[in-house]
N, C-alpha and C positions, 0 to 999 in steps of 0.2 A: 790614189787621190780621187776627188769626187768635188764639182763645183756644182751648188748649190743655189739654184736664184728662188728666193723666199721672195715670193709676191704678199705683201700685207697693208697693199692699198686700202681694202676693209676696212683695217684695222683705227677707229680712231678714239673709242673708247671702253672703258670697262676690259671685258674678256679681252677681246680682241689685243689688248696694248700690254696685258698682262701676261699673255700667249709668249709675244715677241721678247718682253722685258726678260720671262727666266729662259726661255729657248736657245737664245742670243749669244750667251756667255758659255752655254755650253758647247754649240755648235764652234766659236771662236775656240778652244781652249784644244779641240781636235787639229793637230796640227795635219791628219788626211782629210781636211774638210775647210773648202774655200769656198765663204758665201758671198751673192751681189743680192743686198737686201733693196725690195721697191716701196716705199711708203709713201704719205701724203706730205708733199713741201712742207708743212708748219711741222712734221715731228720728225723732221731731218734731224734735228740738232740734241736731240733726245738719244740718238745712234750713233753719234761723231766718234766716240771714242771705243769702238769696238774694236780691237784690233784683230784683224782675218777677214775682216768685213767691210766688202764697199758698197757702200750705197749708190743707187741706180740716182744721175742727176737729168734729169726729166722734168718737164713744166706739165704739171696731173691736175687736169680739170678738177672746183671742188664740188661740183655738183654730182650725185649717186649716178643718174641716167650718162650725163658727159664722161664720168671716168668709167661707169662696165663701158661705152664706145671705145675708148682710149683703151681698156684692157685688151679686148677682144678685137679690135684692129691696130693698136702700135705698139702695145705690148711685145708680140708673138717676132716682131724684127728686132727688138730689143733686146729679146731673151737669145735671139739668137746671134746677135752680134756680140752680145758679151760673152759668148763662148760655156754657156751652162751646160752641163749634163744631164741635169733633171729638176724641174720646175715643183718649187710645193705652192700653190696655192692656200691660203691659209684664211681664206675671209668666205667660204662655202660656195664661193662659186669658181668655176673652172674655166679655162678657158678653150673654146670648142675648137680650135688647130693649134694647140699645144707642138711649138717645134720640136720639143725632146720631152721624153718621158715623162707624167704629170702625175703627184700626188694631188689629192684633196685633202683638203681638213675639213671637212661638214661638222658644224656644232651647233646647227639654231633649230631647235624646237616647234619652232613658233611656227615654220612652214611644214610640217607635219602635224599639227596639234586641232585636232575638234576641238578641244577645248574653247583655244583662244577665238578662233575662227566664231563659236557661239557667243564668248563674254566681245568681241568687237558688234558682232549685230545686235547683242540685249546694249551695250552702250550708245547702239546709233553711230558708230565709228565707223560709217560706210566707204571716207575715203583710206583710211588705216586698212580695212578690211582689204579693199583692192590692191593697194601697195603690196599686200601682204601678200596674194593670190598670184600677182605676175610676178612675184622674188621667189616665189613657190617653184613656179613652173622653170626658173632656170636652174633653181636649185635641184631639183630634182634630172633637169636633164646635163645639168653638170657633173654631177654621179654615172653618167654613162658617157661622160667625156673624155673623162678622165681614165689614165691608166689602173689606178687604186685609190680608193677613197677608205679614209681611217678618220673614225668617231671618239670620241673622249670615254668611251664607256661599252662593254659589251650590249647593255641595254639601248641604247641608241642604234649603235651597229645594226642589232635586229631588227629595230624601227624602221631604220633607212633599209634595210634588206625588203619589207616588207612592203616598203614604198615605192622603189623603184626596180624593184627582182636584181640587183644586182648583189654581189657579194661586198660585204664592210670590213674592214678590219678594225678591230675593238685596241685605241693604245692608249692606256688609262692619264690624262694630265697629271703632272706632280705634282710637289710643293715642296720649297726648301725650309728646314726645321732651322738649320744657322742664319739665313738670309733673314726670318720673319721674327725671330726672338732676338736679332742681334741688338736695334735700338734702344739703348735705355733711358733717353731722354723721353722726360713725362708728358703723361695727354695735357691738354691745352687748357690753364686755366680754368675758362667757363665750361668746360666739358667735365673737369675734377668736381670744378660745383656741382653740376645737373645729376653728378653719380653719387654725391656725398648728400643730396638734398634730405634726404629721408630716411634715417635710422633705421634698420631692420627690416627693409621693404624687401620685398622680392623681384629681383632684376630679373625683366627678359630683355633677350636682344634679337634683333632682325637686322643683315648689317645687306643693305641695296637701296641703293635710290631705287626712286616710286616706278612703277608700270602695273599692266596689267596680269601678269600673267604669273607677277609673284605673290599675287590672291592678298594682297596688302586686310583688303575690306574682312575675311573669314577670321581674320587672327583679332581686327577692331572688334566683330562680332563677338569673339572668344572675350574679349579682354573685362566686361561686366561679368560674367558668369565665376571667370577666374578672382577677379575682387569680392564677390560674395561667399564664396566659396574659402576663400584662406582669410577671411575677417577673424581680427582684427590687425592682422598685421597688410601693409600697404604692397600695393603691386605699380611696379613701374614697367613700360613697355621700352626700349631707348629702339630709335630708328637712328639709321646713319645717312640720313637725307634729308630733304626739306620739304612739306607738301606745301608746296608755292609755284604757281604757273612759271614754266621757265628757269626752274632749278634743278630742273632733272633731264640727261639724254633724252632723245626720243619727244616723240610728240603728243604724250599721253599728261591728261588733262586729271584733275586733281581733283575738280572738284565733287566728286560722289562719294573719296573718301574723307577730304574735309566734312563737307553733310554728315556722313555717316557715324565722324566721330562726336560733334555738337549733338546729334539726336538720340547718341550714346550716354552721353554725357560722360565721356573719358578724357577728357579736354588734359585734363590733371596728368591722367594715368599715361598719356603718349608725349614722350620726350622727344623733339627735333633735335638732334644733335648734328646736323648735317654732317657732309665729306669729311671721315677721317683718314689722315695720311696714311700712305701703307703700313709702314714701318714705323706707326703707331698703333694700330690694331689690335696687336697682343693687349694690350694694357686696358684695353677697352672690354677684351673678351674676359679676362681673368677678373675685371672688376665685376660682372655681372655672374648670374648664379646660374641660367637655362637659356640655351641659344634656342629657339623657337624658328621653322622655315614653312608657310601653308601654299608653296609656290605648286600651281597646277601640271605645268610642264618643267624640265629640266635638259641639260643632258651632262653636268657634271654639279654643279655646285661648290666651286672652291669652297665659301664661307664652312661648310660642313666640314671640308679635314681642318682650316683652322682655325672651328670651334674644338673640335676635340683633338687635337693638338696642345689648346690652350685650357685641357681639361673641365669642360663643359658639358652639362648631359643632352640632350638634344630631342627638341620633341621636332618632326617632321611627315609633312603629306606622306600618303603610303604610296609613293611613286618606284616603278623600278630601278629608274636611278638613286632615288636616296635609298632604297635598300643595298645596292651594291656598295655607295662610296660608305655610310653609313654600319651599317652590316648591325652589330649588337650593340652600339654607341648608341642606340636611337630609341624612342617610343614613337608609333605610327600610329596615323590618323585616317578616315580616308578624308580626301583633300576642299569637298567643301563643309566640313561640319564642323564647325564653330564649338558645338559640343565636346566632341569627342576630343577637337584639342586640346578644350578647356578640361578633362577630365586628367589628360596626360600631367598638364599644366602640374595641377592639384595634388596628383600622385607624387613625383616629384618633389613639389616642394613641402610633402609631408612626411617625405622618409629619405632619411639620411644614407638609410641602406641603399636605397635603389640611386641615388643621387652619386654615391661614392662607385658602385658597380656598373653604370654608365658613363663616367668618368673615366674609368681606368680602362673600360674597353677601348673609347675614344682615343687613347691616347698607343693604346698598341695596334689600332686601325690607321691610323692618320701615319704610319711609319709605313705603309704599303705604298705609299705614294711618292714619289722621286720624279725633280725634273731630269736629274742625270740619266735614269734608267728609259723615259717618256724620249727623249734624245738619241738614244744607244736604239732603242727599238724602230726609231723612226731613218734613222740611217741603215740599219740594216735593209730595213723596205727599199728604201735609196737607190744601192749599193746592188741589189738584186733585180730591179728592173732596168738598174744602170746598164748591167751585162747581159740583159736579158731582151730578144727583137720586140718592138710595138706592138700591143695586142691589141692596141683598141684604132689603129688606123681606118677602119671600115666606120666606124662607130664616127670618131672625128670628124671623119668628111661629109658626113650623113645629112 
């Protein structure tokens, strides 16, 4: 037997809730595995019916700066009065006197990435930049908090290895093939419209609300070259967001790509199709012809297993993360050229061959991926530091 307290205070949207949502049922269905799960008051009621699963009842500051105080000082008697074994923290940060044994789950990019660090100063994002610089610094010394830290990807694993000299363990995130194909109730009306607008056109899809880092503006750039290019037949772009101030997580401001699409003149060619349900998605991916990704940093990319899952070829930045989840499903780009996406684009949607041979790889790549197994591996970790004395006690007290 092995009690589990899953901290996923983090967690309150996108990745983070998508983590918890398949992680949950698997970890409950283990009858050696008794979890007390910690999350934010408003998504209590989103967990109520887990059964194996008690939720920690706690009044959790909602502000970021009050709840890391709350983690890292009330946390730590919390975890320890509920009788855990070993603590996973799962929102990247750790907590620095872990009463028992501590996983990490490190998965944000953004506090290792020159990239974004450059595209936040060419945007004048000076106070984004800073946020971003002091989440850095604990994210990285949270990594040597912790007893073991496990990344979504061997490639990230390296990343963080490289960043903070410690050792990462690479446990690939899943995805369930029954869980995501199960709904068969149709997309929504005006979304059936916006797919069915245009006879013969060439669907791409991009499925994230707006930020910076998923390089939204290189694919706007690609998107006139890709319309001259396959005339006369029409190209549609479908987003699964809204570029509208305050429609999207996060505090990233919209308007460079709205400018960018009027001075384009693709006003036509990009479809807002905002938030589509999960368990509508499929329907969405299979209506469209080329999942398209020119995100600069990553470190897993669901949308990619269930684009090709949903038999999709996939044009994608040449990042080592989309090489791995990706593998032969894909055409690469490097991640700012406009061009070279739009060549992919082109190729693509001019050969059937290469369309059908990317498709099918998709779909025997996207079967590597399991939340069952992502589960199994992470208990094992578990399970092994469970029985195994503190190594990082020097490290914690520091």
């Amino acid at each position: 037997m092995i009690h589990l307290f899953l901290n996923g205070l983090g967690a309150s949207s996108g990745a983070g809730l998508t983590y918890l949502f398949n992680v949950l049922p698997h970890l409950a269905s283990n009858p050696a595995v008794h979890t007390t799960l910690a999350v934010q008051s408003q998504l209590r009621g989103q967990f109520e019916r887990i059964p194996n699963v008690r939720l920690l009842r706690a009044d959790i500051p909602q502000s970021t700066a009050a709840r890391f105080w709350f983690e890292q000082n009330r946390l730590p008697e919390l975890i320890r009065d509920s009788g855990a074994d070993v603590l996973i923290s799962a929102g990247n940060f750790a907590l620095r006197k872990s009463p028992v044994p501590q996983i990490l789950l490190s998965g944000n990019s953004l506090y290792t990435s020159a990239d974004f660090d450059r595209d936040l100063r060419q945007r004048r994002e000076f106070g984004m930049l800073l946020d971003n610089r002091i989440k850095s610094v604990f994210a990285r010394k949270s990594v040597h908090w912790a007893d073991r830290t496990v990344a979504p990807t061997p490639a990230f694993a390296d990343e963080l290895k490289r960043w903070t000299g410690n050792e990462v363990l690479a446990i690939y995130h899943g995805f369930d093939h029954e869980l995501f194909f199960r709904d068969h109730s149709p997309l929504a009306d005006d979304v059936q419209r916006k797919l069915l607008d245009i006879d013969d056109s060439v669907k791409l899809l991009f499925v994230s609300h707006y930020n910076y880092y998923r390089n939204f503006e290189a694919l706007f750039r690609a998107l006139p070259l890709i319309t001259e290019s396959l005339k006369p037949r029409k190209v549609r772009l479908f987003l699964t967001c809204k570029l509208q101030e305050g429609a999207n997580p996060g505090a990233y401001k919209i308007g460079h790509a709205s400018d960018l699409i009027h001075r384009l003149g693709i006003r036509d060619e990009v479809v807002e199709l905002g938030a589509i349900p999960y368990r509508s998605l499929h329907h969405l991916y299979r209506a469209c012809d080329i999942y398209v990704t020119p995100a600069y940093t990553e470190t897993f990319a669901h949308p990619l297993v269930e684009a090709m899952a949903s038999g999709l070829p996939i044009v994608a930045s040449d990042l080592p993360v989309h090489r791995e989840v990706a593998a032969e499903a894909a055409c690469y780009f490097p991640r700012f050229s406009a061009e070279a996406l739009a060549q992919n684009v082109v190729r693509i949607a001019a050969s059937m061959e290469l369309k059908t041979s990317l498709a099918a790889a998709g779909r025997r790549q996207s079967a590597y991926f399991s939340w069952k197994t992502h589960v199994e591996q992470l208990l094992d970790l578990a399970f092994s530091i469970q029985q195994s004395p503190r190594s990082k006690a020097a490290t914690n007290a520091a």
